[in-house]
N, C-alpha and C positions, 0 to 999 in steps of 0.2 A: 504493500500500500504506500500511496505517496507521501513523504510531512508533509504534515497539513498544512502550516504556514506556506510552507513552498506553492501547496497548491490554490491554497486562496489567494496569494499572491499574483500567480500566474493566471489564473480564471480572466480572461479577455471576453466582451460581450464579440460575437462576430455574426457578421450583416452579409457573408458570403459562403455557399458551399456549392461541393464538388458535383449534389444530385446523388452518389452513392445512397444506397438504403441503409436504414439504420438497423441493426436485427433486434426481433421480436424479444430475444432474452438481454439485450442492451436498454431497451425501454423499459420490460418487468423491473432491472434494479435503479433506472429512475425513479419510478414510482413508489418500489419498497425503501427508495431514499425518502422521499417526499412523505410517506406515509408516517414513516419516522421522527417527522420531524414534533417539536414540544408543542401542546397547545393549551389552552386555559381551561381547568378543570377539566382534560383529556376529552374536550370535545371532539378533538378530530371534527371543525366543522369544515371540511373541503370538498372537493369533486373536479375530479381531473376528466377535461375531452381528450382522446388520444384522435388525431383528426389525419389521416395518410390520404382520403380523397377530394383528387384536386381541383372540382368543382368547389367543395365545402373550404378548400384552402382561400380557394379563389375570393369566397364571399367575405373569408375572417379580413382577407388581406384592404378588402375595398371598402369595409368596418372600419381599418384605418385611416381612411380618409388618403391614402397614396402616400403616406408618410415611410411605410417600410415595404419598400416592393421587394427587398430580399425575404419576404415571407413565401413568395411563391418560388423558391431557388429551394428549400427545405423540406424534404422528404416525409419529415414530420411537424405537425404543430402540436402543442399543448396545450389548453387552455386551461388553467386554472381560477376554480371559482371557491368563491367563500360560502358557506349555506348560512346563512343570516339567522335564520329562526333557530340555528340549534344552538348557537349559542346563545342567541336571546331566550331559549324558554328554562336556560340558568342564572343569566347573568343579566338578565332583561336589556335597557337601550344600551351598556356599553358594552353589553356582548355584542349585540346586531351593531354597533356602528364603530368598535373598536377592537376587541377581543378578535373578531374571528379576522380581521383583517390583518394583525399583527402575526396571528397561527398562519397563515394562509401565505404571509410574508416568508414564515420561518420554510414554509414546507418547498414554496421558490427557489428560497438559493439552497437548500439541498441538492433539486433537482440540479439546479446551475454547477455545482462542486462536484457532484457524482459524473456529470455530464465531462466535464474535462478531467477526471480521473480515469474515464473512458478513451478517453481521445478524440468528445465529441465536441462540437460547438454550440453553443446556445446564447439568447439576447433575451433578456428579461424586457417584452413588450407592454409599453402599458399606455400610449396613446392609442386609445379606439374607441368607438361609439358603444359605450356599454347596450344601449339599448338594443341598434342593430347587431352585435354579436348574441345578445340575447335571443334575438329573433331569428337566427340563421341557426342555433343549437337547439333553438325551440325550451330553453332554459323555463323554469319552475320561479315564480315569484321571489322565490327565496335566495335563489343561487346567483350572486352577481360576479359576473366574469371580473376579475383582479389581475392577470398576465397575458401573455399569448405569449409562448415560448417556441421559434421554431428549435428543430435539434435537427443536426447532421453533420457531416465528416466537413470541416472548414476547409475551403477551397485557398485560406491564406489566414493566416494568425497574427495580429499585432503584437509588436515585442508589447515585452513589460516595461509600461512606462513608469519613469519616477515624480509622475506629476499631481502623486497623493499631497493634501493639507498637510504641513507638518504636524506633531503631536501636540504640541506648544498650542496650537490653535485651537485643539478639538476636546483635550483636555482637561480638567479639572480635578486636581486631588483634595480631597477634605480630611485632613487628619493624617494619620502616620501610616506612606503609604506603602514604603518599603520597598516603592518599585525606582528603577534607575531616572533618574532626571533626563529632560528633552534632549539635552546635548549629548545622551548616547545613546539616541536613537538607532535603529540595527543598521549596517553598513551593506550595501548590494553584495551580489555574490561574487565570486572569484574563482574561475573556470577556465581551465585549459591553457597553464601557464607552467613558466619552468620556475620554480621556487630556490632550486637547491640554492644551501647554505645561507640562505638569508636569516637576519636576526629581526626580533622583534620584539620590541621594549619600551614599557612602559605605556604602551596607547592600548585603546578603547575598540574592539573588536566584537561589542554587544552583534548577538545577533546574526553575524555573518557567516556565512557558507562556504567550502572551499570543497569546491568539485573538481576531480578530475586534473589535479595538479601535482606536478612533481616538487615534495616538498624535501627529499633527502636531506639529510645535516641540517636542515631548520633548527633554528633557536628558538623558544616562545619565553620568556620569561616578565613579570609584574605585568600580562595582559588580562583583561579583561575581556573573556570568553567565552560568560554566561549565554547561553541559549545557543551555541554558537550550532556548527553543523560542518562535521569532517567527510564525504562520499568520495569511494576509489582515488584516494590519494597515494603517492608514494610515499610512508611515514616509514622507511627508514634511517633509521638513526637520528629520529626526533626528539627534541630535547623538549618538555612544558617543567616551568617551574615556577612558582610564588603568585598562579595566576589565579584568576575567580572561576570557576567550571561551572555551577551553577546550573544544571539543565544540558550540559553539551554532551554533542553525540557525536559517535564517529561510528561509521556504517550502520546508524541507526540503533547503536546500543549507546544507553547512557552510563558516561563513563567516570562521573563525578568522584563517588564513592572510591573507585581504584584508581585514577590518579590521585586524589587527598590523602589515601592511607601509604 
């Protein structure tokens, strides 16, 4: 399975594919993603359309008002709806007008994260005529469409951009938080590089990755390493010492405890 950080990180909305099919048992564990996901007092108030015919794609897409014509490029669409009344006949009007749209939210980017853990693409849609996609699923009073997700094999993938808010912006600690201040925030990853014999002292390496690099006779010493992420490296003859480990991994084991003792 992928880190997950990695892969929330990586998850890119994509507005283009190849037309390949998505198979039958790739969409089952969307769904037992989605189905998964947490909801308010375990309503589960959702209902997913699995939509492959492309007359019916045709109608979600022109619901959009022309806004994503890459909908009809998608071998599959999704729609996800929220069922209003089941949360409301617990939680009465903040379940119908917030609760289940929050559950409904969660069970989204499920799908969205399992989807690129597949190696598929998806765009979390959500300009459209609620009314008219109501009308073309022939939807129940209750069920108000919330997404349109196409899914399929991305015809091209946007790197990962670094053009998130900083932390500093978004936010707010109240009390003693324990966690590392904004200035060490995680550092991008570091991939397919020749390392040998480099030293590294005294700096801030929260968070970073290093894949796939020849790191022979590396020095690590007073770094800061916490969360960090070590995959097929050459760590011969690596040296770590006086540094914070905190949560680091190297091929996916955490190795805190045996390097500190």
């Amino acid at each position: 399975m992928s880190d997950f950080l990695e892969l929330a990180v990586a998850r890119r909305s994509i507005r283009g594919f190849t037309g390949k099919d998505v198979p039958q048992e790739d969409l089952l564990k969307l769904l037992k993603a989605a189905r998964s996901a947490p909801s308010g007092g375990n309503c589960q108030p959702w209902r997913f359309y699995v939509i492959r015919d492309k007359t019916v794609q045709a109608e979600i897409a022109r619901a959009s008002g022309g806004n994503a014509p890459f909908l009809l490029t998608a071998p599959v669409l999704i729609v996800v709806c929220a069922d209003t009344a089941r949360s409301e006949s617990r939680y009465g009007k903040r379940g119908e007008t917030l609760y289940c749209i929050q559950d409904t939210a969660a069970a989204i980017q499920n799908i969205l994260l399992c989807a690129k853990d597949l190696g598929l693409g998806t765009c979390w849609c959500g300009a459209f005529d609620e009314d008219a996609v109501s009308k073309v699923l022939d939807l129940p009073k209750s069920l108000r469409p919330v997404a349109v997700i196409p899914v399929g094999v991305p015809a091209n993938e946007p790197p990962v951009s670094a053009d998130r808010r900083p932390l500093e912006e978004i936010v707010t600690y109240i009390g003693e938080s324990g966690i590392l201040s904004h200035d060490e925030e995680p550092h991008r990853k570091i991939e397919h590089v020749n390392m040998g014999g480099a030293q590294f002292r005294d700096v801030n390496l929260y968070g970073s990755t290093f894949n796939d690099a020849d790191m022979r006779n590396v020095e690590i010493s007073d770094v800061n390493l916490s969360d960090g992420r070590i995959h097929s490296c050459n760590l011969t003859n690596v040296t770590i010492c006086d540094c914070k480990l905190d949560g680091m991994t190297i091929n996916g084991k955490d190795v805190t405890g045996f390097m500190e003792n």
